[in-house]
C-alpha positions, 0 to 999 in steps of 0.5 A: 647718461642717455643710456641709462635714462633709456634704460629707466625709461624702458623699465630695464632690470640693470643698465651696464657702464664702464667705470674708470679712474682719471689720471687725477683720481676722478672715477668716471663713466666710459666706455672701455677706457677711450672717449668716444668722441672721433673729432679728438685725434688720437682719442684721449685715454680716460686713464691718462688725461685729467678730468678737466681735460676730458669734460672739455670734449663733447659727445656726438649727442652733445653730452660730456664724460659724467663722474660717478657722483652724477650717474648714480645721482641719475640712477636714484631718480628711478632705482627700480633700474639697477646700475651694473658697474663694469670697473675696469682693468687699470693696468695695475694692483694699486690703481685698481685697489683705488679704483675699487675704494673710491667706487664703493665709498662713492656709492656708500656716499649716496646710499646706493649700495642695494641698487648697484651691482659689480661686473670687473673681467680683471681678477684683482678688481674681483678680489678687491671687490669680494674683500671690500664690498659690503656683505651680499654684493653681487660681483660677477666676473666677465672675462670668460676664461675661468670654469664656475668653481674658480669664479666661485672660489674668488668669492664672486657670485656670478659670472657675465660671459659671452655666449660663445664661450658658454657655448664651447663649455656646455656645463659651466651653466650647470655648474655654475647654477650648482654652485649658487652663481648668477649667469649672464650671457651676452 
């Protein structure tokens, strides 16, 4: 949460968080799956431990796991800063299926469809995304390893890779212009 109040308070166009689903179908913001907190050994699974059980355990900062709800309860404060949802990989079709129903009737929910846009590096989460999400939303695909027209042929309308691998495929940029898509680089 402090992350994305920076990013307001800096004016930022978008602030990027991961998105995962609890073992008990709560959607929550964390990082790549793990809950960073170091004093918990071994470091919870977001994907394998209740909702209940990670809000129990403290930040470094002092905060706790938030829930979608809260995040973008925080986002509407300032929307001029986008939230840019990294739904991530859950291991199977069907949870990602209901990762991506429950992130996109969440964000109906709080009317907060013009200010969010859609990041996923698993292809299933791209087509979900592409298949469910309102008309116009901004779905880039992250992982890097599939050419633009691919990424296009998904149905996607941008691709979010690492520099290196633009660097190793000097025309995807090209490419990718060409054929409508967003490019983001980091």
């Amino acid at each position: 949460m402090s992350a994305l109040k920076a990013a307001q308070k800096l004016k930022v166009y978008g602030s990027e968080c991961d998105v995962n689903l609890t073992k008990d179908g709560e959607v929550v913001i964390a990082q790549s799956g793990w809950h960073p907190s170091s004093k918990v050994k071994p470091r919870a699974n977001v994907q394998g431990s209740t909702y209940a059980k990670l809000s129990e355990i403290p930040f470094a900062n002092g905060e706790h796991i938030c829930t979608l709800e809260e995040y973008l309860k925080r986002a509407a404060k300032k929307p001029a800063t986008k939230l840019i949802l990294d739904l991530r990989d859950q291991g199977r079709p069907q949870r990602e299926t209901e990762l991506v129903e429950a992130v996109l009737s969440i964000v109906s929910k709080a009317k907060m469809e013009n200010n969010v846009e859609y990041i996923a590096n698993h292809p299933w989460v791209c087509f979900e995304l592409v298949k469910k999400a309102p008309k116009g939303t901004k779905i880039a695909y992250i992982n890097g390893n599939y050419d633009p027209k691919y990424v296009a042929a998904m149905g996607c309308t941008g691709i979010s890779y690492p520099i290196s691998k633009l660097k190793k495929s000097k025309d995807w940029i090209k490419q990718a212009h060409k054929l409508g898509l967003t490019v983001n680089a980091w």
